[in-house]
N, C-alpha and C positions, 0 to 999 in steps of 0.2 A: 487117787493120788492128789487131785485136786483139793477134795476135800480135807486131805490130812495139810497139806501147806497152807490152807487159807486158817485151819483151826489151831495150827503150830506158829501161824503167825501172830494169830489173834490173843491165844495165852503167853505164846515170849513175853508180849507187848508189857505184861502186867506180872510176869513172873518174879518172885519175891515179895511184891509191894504188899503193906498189908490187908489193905482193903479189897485188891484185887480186881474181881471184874466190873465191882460195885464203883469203881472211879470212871466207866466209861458211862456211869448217868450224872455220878457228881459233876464230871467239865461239864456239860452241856448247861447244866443246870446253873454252875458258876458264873461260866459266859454270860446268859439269859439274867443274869442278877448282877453281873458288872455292867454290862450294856446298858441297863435300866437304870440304872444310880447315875452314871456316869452323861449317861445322853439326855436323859429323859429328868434327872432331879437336878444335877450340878447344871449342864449345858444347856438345858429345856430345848435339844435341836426337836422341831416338826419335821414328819415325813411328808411335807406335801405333795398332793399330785397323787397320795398310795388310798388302801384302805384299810390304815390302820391308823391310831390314834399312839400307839409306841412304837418312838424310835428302835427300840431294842427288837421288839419284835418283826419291823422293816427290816433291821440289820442282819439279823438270825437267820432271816428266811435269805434273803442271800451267802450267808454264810454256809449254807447247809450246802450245795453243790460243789461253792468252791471250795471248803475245805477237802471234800473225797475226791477232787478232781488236784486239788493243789498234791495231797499226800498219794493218790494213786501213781501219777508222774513222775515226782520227784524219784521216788523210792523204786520206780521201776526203773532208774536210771541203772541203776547198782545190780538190778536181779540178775542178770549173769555173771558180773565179774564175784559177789557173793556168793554165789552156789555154782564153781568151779566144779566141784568135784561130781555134782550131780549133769552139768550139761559135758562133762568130760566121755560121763557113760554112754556106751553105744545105742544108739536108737531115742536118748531121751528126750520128748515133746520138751525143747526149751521154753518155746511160747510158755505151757504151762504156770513159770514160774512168773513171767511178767501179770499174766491172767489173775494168778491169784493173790497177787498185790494187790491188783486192781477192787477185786471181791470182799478182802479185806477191809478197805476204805470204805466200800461200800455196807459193809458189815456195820461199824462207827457212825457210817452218816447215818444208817437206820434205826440206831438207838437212841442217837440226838436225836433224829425226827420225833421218837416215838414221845420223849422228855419233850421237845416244841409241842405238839399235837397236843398233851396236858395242859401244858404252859396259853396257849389258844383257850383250852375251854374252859382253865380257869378265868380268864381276863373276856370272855364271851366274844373270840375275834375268828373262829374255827367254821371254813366254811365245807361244810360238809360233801356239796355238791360238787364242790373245785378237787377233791382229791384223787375222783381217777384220774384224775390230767398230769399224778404221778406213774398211771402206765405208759406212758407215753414221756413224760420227761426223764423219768430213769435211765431207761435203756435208751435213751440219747447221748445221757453223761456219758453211762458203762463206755458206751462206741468210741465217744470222743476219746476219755481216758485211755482205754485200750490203745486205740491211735496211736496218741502219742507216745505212751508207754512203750510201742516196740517199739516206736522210730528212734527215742532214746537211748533206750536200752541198749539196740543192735548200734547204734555210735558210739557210746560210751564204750564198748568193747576194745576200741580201736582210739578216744580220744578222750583221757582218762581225766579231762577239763569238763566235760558236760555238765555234771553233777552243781558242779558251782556257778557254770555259766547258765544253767536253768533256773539255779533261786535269785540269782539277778535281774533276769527274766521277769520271773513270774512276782516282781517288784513291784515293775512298770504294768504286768497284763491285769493285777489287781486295782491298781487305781484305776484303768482304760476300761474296768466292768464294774455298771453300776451297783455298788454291794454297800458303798458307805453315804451314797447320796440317790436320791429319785433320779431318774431317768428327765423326769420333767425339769430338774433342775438347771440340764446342759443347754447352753444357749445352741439353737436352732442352727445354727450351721456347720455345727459339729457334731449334732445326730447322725449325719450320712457316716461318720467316717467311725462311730461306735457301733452304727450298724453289722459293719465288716468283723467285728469281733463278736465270735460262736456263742460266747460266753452271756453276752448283752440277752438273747434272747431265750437261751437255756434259763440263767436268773429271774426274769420275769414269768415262764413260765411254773417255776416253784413257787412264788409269791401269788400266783394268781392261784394253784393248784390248794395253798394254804389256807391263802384269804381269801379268794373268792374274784368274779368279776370275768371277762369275756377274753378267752386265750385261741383268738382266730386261728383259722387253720391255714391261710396262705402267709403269718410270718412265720411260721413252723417248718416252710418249703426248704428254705436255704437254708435253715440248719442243720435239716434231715441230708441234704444232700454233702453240705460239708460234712460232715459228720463220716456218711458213707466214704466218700472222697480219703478222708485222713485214715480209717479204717483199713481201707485198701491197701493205700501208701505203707502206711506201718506193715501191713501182713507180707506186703510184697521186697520191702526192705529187708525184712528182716528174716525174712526165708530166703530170700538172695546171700546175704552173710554170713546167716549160719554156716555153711559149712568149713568155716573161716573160723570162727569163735574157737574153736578147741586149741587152734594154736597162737590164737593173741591172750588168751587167760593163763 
């Protein structure tokens, strides 16, 4: 079942269009080649502090988490009150539905990876040895998304404003995680308090996974435990209300 809704989610997405599945390498590729014009030839901004010599590819390799983590949340806002008639049925794993939203996004981010990791070894910036350190940052994301995907999900049920008050949200949580500027660039007294945001060291971890460079294992401690932490929260939420959902949809 699983499998049929994340691959019903994946062909909707593109359903009609004519190019089809062929456009989820086209954006990546797009992105990767506005980024570069835009940052890199008009703006000439440097990553300093990183290790790479393009802005676009600094920027991309942050982009890649937040976007399956921006589109896995938002859209799990909506996963029950959309499929009504399925979490209506008797017995049905609603989890499920939020789940494989989630898998979904993740599906996308690992075709843009797959378009970055080219993109790397055309421009000779691909560090080979850094890329298990995507066993370990993946299924960090998945957790965290999951997270919050049921916490949302299971309130949206009941408070039919979430959905909108999450893209406003997630406004402010974008600028507060370093994706568009170095880490090194934040003045020193204001690390502590970007520290507290999941997202700060999740990002660094894909850039280093990418490009290369030393992804210690005690700042990985407090993400793995928030991570767990929200994980929890969500599953406990949201199996508390369930049996409420049938009659607020």
């Amino acid at each position: 079942m699983l499998r049929e809704l994340v691959k019903r989610d994946f062909q909707g997405r593109y359903a009609g269009s004519l190019l089809g599945f062929v456009w989820s390498l086209v954006q990546p590729l797009w992105l990767i080649g506005l980024f570069t014009f835009v940052f890199s030839t008009v703006m000439k901004v440097s990553p300093m502090g990183t290790r790479t010599e393009h802005f676009a590819v600094f920027l991309f390799g942050g982009l890649l988490p937040w976007t399956a983590l921006h589109e896995g949340v938002l859209r799990s806002s909506t996963a029950i009150t959309d499929n009504a008639s399925l979490v209506k049925k008797l017995r049905f794993p609603s989890e499920i539905l939020v789940l494989a939203v989630v898998l979904a996004a993740l599906l996308h981010q690992a075709i843009a990876a797959v378009v970055f990791v080219g993109v790397l070894l055309v421009v000779g910036e691909l560090s080979v040895q850094g890329l298990p350190w995507l066993l370990v940052a993946v299924p960090l994301q998945v957790g965290l998304t999951l997270g919050l995907g049921l916490l949302v999900a299971a309130v949206h049920v009941f408070f039919r404003d979430t959905a909108q008050v999450l893209s406003m949200l997630f406004q402010v949580w974008f600028y507060l995680t370093p994706i568009v500027y170095p880490l090194a660039l934040v003045p020193e007294r204001f690390r502590p308090w970007l520290g507290w945001n999941p997202l700060t060291p999740l990002v660094e971890l894909y850039r280093r996974a990418f490009l290369g460079g030393d992804a210690g294992g005690p700042s990985l401690w407090p993400l793995g435990i928030v991570v767990a932490v929200i994980l929890s929260l969500g599953l406990w939420l949201f199996r508390s209300l369930k049996p409420t959902f049938v009659d607020e949809i």
